[in-house]
Steps between C-alpha positions, in 0.01 A plus 500: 500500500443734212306831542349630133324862511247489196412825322121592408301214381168700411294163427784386302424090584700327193843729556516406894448148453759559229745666764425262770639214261768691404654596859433153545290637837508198785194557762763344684714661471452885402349779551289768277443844551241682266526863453125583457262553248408160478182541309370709213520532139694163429195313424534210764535679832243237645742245439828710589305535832416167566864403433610778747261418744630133498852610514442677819693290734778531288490870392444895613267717360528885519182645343482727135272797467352226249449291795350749700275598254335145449484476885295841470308368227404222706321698742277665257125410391479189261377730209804687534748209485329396220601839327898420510646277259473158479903434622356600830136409526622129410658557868234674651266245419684168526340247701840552775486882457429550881843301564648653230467885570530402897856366435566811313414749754701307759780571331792832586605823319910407587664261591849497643731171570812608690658221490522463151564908508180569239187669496223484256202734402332591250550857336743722702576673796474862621858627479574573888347129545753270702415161492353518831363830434294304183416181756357722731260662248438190316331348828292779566298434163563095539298513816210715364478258232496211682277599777130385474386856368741490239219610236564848642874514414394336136171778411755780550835442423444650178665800355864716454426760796612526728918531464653287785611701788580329853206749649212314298253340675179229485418444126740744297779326682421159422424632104835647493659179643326318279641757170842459623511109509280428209532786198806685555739500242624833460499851765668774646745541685251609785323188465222594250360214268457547097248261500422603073879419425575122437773539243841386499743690669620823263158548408402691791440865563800679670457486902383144486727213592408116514456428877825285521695822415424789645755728636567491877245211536545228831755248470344155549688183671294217297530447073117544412318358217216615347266560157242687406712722238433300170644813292841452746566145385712311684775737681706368811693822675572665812363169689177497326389272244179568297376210328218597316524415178209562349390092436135647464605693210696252319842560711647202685410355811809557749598270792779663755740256725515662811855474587716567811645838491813525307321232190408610187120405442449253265206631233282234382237628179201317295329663240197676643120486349474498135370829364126453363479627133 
């Protein structure tokens, strides 16, 4: 069996069906792990999701800040869904929406495999975060969300304040969680999220580090994979490998074998959307 970790599709249909013929991927046979941000911006995320959703035997899902945001969206007054583009209102009002955006919200923040020795989420990690230290936050959100007043968790889990710290409580807690798993790319060495600065690494301001390199941060038994950070590219180092690379934008679409420790990954790439004019 073959395990493939997929970087951010953002409604990008044609360039996973692409990938998925390429890796020669065997329901079989394999396994898929998306990174998040499954929807938005691509143009087809209606049909990325469907394709998803029917994978879902065969596949894990962490969820985007993309993905949290149409979930959100969701739970809003028709006249407002009809306000965001048309990528996501094609979701939002699909005749199997209900299925659709139920799926979603099932689905975790991390997910760790120890017997394969990898872990997969989507942005970052605070950087005193263990692995365990990470599971045991992710679950506190992931059971919020998936309990039946969910829409709670959803109306306010917008905004950069509060800074994580171990004393937050109720709401700010769950935001912060939230920030850390879903939009953190670069912060202090403290723990702090730059959530303006998205650029590659060398363009930011001094006292910033990308999360996978601050100084004195937790070592971490499993390899992680992750996306999110179009701007990074693809970059595989101290056990993590970020494979966002930017397909949305025009970048390719990357595919990841996740391989025993000790194995070099094997990188699979298709070209990503076409850029419109």
């Amino acid at each position: 069996m073959t395990t493939w970790a997929i970087g951010d599709l953002q409604g990008c249909y044609d360039p996973l069906q692409r990938l998925l013929e390429k890796i020669r991927f065997d329901p079989a046979l394999d396994r898929l792990w998306f990174c998040g941000d499954l929807v938005n911006r691509g143009g087809q995320s209606l049909e990325t999701l469907r394709l998803v959703h029917s994978l879902s035997i065969h596949s894990t899902v962490v969820l985007g800040n993309h993905d949290l945001s149409l979930l959100s969206i969701a739970e809003r007054r028709e006249a407002d869904q009809r306000k965001v583009n048309p990528d996501l209102q094609a979701v939002l009002f699909a005749p199997d929406r209900d299925a659709l955006i139920g799926w979603l919200r099932s689905q975790n923040l991390m997910h760790s495999d120890r017997t394969t020795g990898w872990a997969m989420l989507h942005a970052g990690l605070m950087p005193k975060w263990t692995i365990p230290i990470a599971e045991a936050r992710a679950r506190e959100v992931e059971a919020r969300l998936h309990a039946p007043d969910y829409d709670k968790l959803l109306r306010n889990m917008y905004g950069d304040r509060p800074a994580w710290s171990p004393k937050l409580k109720g709401m700010d807690r769950d935001r912060a969680i939230i920030n850390v798993f879903t939009r953190l790319r670069y912060c202090t060495p403290r723990g702090r999220i730059a959530f303006d600065v998205k650029g590659a690494p060398g363009t930011q301001l001094p006292g910033l580090y990308p999360w996978f390199s601050v100084p004195g941060m937790a070592a971490r038994e499993l390899r992680i994979v992750c996306g999110h950070w179009s701007t990074l590219g693809l970059m595989i180092g101290g056990g993590v490998h970020a494979i966002d690379t930017g397909c949305v934008w025009g970048g390719p679409l990357t595919a990841l074998e996740l391989v025993a420790p000790g194995e070099a990954p094997r990188i699979v790439q298709v070209p990503g959307r076409e850029k419109s004019g």
